[in-house]
GUZADREN-700945 format. One line per 4 residues: number of its first residue (from 1); their letters; for each residue z, x, y of C-alpha. Coordinates in pm, whole numbers, plus 50000, padded with zeros to 5 digits. Example, Ala and Ser with C-alpha at 12.3 -4.5 7.8 and 13.67 -1.06 7.14 Angstrom:
1 = as = 50780:51230:49550 | 50714:51367:49894
END
This chain:
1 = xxxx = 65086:54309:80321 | 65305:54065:80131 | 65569:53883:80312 | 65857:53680:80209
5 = xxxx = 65999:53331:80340 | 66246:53098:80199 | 66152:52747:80186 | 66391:52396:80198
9 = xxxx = 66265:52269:79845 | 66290:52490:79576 | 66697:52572:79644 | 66876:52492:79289
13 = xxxx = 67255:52560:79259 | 67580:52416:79409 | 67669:52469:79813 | 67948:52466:79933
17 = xxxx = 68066:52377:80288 | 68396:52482:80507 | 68445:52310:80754 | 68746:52314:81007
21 = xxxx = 68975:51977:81062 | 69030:52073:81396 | 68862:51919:81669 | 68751:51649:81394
25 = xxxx = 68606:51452:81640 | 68317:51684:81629 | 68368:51859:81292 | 68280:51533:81125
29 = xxxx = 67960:51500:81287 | 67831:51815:81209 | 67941:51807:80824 | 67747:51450:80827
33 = xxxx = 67408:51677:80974 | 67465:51893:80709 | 67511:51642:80436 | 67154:51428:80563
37 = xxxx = 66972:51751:80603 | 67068:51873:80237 | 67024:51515:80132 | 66673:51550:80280
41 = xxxx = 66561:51879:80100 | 66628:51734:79724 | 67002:51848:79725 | 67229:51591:79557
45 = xxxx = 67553:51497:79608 | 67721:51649:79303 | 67588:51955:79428 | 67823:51955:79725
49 = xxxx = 68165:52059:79784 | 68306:52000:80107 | 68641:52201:80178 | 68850:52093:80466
53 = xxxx = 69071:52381:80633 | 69332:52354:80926 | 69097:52544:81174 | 68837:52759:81224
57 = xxxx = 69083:53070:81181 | 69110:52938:80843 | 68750:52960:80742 | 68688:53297:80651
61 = xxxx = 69005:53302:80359 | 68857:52994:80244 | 68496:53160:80242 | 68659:53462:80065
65 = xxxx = 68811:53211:79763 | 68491:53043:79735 | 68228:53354:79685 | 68459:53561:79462
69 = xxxx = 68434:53200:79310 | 68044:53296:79152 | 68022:52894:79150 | 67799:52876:79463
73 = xxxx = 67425:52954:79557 | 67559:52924:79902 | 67852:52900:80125 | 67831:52734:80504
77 = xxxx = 68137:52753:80746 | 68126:52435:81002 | 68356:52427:81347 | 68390:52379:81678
81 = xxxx = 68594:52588:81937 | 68668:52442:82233 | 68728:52710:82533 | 69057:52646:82726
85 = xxxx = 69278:52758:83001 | 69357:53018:82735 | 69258:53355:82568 | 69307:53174:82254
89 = xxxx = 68958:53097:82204 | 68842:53427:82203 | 69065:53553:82002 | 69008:53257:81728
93 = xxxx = 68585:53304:81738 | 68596:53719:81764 | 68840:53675:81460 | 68614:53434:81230
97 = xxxx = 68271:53608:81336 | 68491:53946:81191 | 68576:53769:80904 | 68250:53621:80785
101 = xxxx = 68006:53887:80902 | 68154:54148:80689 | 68180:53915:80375 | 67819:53808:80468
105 = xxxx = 67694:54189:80436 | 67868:54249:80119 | 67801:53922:79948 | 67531:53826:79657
109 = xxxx = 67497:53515:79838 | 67417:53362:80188 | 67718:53254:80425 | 67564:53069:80716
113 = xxxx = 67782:53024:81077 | 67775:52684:81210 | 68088:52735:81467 | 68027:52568:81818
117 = xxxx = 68200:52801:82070 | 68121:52575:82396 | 68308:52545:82722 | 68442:52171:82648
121 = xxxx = 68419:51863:82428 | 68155:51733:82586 | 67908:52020:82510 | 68037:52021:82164
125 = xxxx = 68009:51668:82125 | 67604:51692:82276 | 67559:51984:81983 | 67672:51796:81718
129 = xxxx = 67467:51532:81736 | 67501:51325:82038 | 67183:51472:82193 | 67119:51834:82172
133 = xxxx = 67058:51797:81764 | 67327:51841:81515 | 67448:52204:81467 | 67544:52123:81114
137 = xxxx = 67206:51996:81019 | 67057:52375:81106 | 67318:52554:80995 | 67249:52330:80644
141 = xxxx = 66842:52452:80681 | 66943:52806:80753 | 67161:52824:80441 | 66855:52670:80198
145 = xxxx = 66623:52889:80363 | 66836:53195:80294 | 66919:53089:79885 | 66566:53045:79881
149 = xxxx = 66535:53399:80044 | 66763:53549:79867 | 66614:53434:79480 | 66307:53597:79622
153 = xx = 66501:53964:79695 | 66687:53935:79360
END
């Protein structure tokens, strides 16, 4: 039997990281997980391109731009939807989990989903770091595991 596993330390190539403005309060928390955890595994700084979009709704054009790109070994999408008194929050994460899993499926490269969906600020603010770990940080090891992964399955 042989089985396959990506690791954190042998990821080369650039990443690249989308990451809604909106509810920066949180979003900014989560893209400094990411950064420390990359940091962490050997990844350096020049090796990171952090795009800032409105909102989460614009994530998946971004994510689009950025893998017909061929400049990244991986792409991770950062955010934080806050339910309201609304349907506007399901209609913003069933729209950006449409977008990316499709583009995930077809792509030659990993797209990892680090999008809070909680019930208020205060659950997002626990999951990005406050107590409940930092969403961005394992959304950042999920996307070196899966480059690693996916120079295995090349």
């Amino acid at each position: 039997m042989t089985e396959y596993r990506g690791n954190f330390t042998n990821v080369h190539g650039k990443i690249a990281i989308v990451v809604a403005k909106f509810n920066q309060l949180v979003t900014k928390n989560l893209v400094s997980g990411a950064q420390e955890t990359l940091y962490q595994f050997g990844i350096r700084d020049e090796d990171i391109d952090i795009y800032w979009v409105p909102g989460a709704f614009e994530i998946g054009f971004t994510a689009q731009k950025l893998l017909n790109s061929n400049q990244y070994a991986g792409i991770m999408s950062l955010g934080a939807v806050i339910k309201g008194e609304t349907d506007h929050y399901n209609m913003i994460i069933q729209n950006i989990t449409s977008a990316l899993m499709p583009m995930n499926l077809e792509a030659k490269i990993p797209i990892t989903f680090g999008i809070l969906t909680t019930d208020n600020i205060d659950q997002a603010l626990q999951r990005s770091g406050l107590k409940v770990g930092n969403e961005g940080s394992s959304t950042a090891q999920s996307l070196l595991e899966m480059i690693s992964l996916n120079d295995q399955l090349n």
